[in-house]
C-alpha positions, 0 to 999 in steps of 0.5 A: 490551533495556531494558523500562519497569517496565510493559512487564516487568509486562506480559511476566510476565502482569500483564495476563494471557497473551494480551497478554504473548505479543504483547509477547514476540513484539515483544521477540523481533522487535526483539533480530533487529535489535538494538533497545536498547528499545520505543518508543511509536507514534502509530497502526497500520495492518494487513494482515490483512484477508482471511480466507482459508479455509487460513490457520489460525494467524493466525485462531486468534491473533484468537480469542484476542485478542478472547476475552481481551477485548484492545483495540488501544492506538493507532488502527488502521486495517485494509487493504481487503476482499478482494472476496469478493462478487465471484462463487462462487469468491472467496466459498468462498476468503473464506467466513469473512469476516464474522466476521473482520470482526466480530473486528476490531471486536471488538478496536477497530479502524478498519473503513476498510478501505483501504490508502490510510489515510493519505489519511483514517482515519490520517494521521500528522504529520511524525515520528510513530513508526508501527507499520504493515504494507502497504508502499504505506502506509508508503512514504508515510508514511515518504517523503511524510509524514515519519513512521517506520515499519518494513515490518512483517508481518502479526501483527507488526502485531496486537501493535504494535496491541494494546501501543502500542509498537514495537521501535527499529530501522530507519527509526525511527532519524534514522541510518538515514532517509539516502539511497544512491543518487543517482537522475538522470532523463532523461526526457521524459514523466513515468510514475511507476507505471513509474518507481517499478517500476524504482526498487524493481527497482534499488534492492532495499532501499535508499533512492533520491534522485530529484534532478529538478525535475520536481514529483510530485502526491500521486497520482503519490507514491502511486502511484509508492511502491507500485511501489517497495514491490512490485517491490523492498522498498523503504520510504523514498525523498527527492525533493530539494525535494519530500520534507520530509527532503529540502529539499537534496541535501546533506539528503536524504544526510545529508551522506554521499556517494551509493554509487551513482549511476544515471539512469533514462530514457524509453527505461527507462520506456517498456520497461515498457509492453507493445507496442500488439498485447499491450495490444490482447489484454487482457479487462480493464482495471484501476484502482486499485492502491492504491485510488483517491482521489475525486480519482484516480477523478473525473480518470480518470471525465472520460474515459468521460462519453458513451461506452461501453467495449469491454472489462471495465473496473474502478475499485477506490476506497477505501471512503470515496471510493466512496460519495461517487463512486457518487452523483456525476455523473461516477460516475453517467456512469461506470457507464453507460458500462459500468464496475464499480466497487468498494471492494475490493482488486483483487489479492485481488478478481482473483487468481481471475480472476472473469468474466474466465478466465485472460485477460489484464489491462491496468493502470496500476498497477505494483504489480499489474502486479508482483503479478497473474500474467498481467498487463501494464502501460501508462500511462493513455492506453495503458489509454483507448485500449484500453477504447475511450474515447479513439481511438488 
């Protein structure tokens, strides 16, 4: 790998061992993808945001960072608290929360704690080389934004942080940015959670083109781009039109022909919803995965002003959405018609089950239909109906 003059000091221990370890780790991840150099990136984002009581090594590495006194060299953001106030059971799970959070700001990092980054702390430019984990993020990034970011892990993502620089593989190459299969929808009712879930199981790794000219919102993007990034490992997709390296189809594939060619339908779509009888045995009803936006949570509030739930319903926000929506009106209206709400994540938050036993949950969000065991999927009106705001 071709390495600057600084980046050989740095690997020798010139700026001592903790961090030449961090630059090692990244030389030794780009030489598995054959990158020719380390390129500098604009900003990081981080998955490791839980403390999780069995997971040793990768707290251990933090110690470390934040005693050598180490400092993150580009602005980093961190993903969403795991909900460990949420009862007994996730405070002994994430008992060592606090002082991974106090690690944290030790080392520099944004406490937004959010996945939803790109919508306030970290917003990158169109072509912005990017070092970030979570995958619903950097679908974003790298499909609605146009920046580049590879899908790297946790404690890949620390040392991109920690050196400001990224090894140039992947989707940071214009090369590797094209389409491979041409997606057609024949479909009537748009539900882009669902669709972006069939998306990621048909597609696996490989970046679709939707050609429709069906107008996604920014909402829709988000969410429809994490259930591509759970249910498959997608990381880029183009929409022709819509997306900014997409203004064509001839564009979006770099004028290269489609490998494959499939069309997703209402039929498709509607098979991922559970049936009204399995949807009607759910104990809670979820929102927000990723969080919520003040303006995903203030469309869904409009629906409970005046009502009163008949299910444990939930809105998971972002942290800066939250505490603008919990003074509002309609987050006032919200609670009183019997909804919680936090700022948490929802998967970690209810991988416990907290409240809730081993039953049943209804969410509209893909990502952790994919992720949660034991839940089921319907769209927004399907999620109403069932916590009792809106009549079948």
């Amino acid at each position: 790998m071709d390495l600057t003059v600084e980046q050989q000091k740095i690997l020798s221990g010139g700026e001592g061992p903790v961090l030449a370890k961090c630059l090692q780790t990244l030389v030794t991840y780009g030489r598995a993808f054959n990158a020719a150099r380390l390129v500098p990136i604009k900003s990081a984002h981080l998955t490791g945001s839980f403390r999780i009581s069995s997971f040793n090594g990768y707290y251990q590495l933090l110690e470390k960072i934040a005693d050598a006194g180490l400092k993150v060299k580009v602005p980093t953001t961190l993903n969403p608290h795991p909900g460990f106030d949420f009862a007994l059971q996730n405070r002994l799970v994430f008992k060592g929360q606090k002082h991974h959070e106090t690690l944290m700001d030790r080392i520099g990092v944004t406490p937004n704690y959010s996945c939803v980054c790109y919508f306030d702390a970290n917003v990158p430019d169109f072509g912005d080389t990017l070092g970030w984990a979570e995958s619903s993020a950097i679908i974003y990034a790298n499909s609605v934004i146009g920046a580049r970011s590879n899908r790297n892990s946790v404690m890949v993502d620390i040392c991109l942080a920690l050196t400001g620089v990224a090894p140039e593989f992947g989707f940071l190459l214009q090369e590797n940015r094209g389409g491979d299969l041409l997606i057609h929808l024949d479909i009537e009712t748009m539900d882009a959670p669902a669709l972006g879930y069939l998306l990621g199981k048909v597609c696996v790794e490989r970046t679709p083109v939707i050609d429709s000219t069906y107008k996604f919102s920014a909402i829709e993007l988000k969410n429809m781009g994490a259930a591509m990034a759970s249910s498959g490992g997608v990381s880029l997709f183009h929409i022709v039109g819509q997306t900014p390296e997409a203004p064509t189809l001839e564009a979006a594939f770099q004028a290269q022909e489609p490998r494959e060619i499939l069309t997703i339908t209402q039929n498709d779509i509607n098979e991922v919803r559970a049936s009204h009888r399995v949807q009607k045995e759910s104990k809670a009803v979820a929102f927000g995965c990723p969080q919520m936006t003040l303006e995903e949570a203030n469309h869904v509030a409009e629906y409970f002003v005046g009502k009163k739930v008949k299910k444990a319903t939930l809105f998971h926000l972002m942290p800066d959405a939250y505490d603008r929506f919990a003074q509002s009106y309609l987050g006032i209206e919200v609670k009183k018609a019997g909804v919680k709400i936090y700022n948490h994540c929802p998967l970690a938050g209810m991988s416990l089950r907290i409240g809730i036993g081993k039953q049943q949950v209804l969410t509209n969000s893909a990502k952790l239909y994919y992720y949660l065991d034991g839940t089921k999927y319907g769209d927004l009106d399907d999620l109403l109906k069932i916590c009792g705001v809106v009549d079948r």
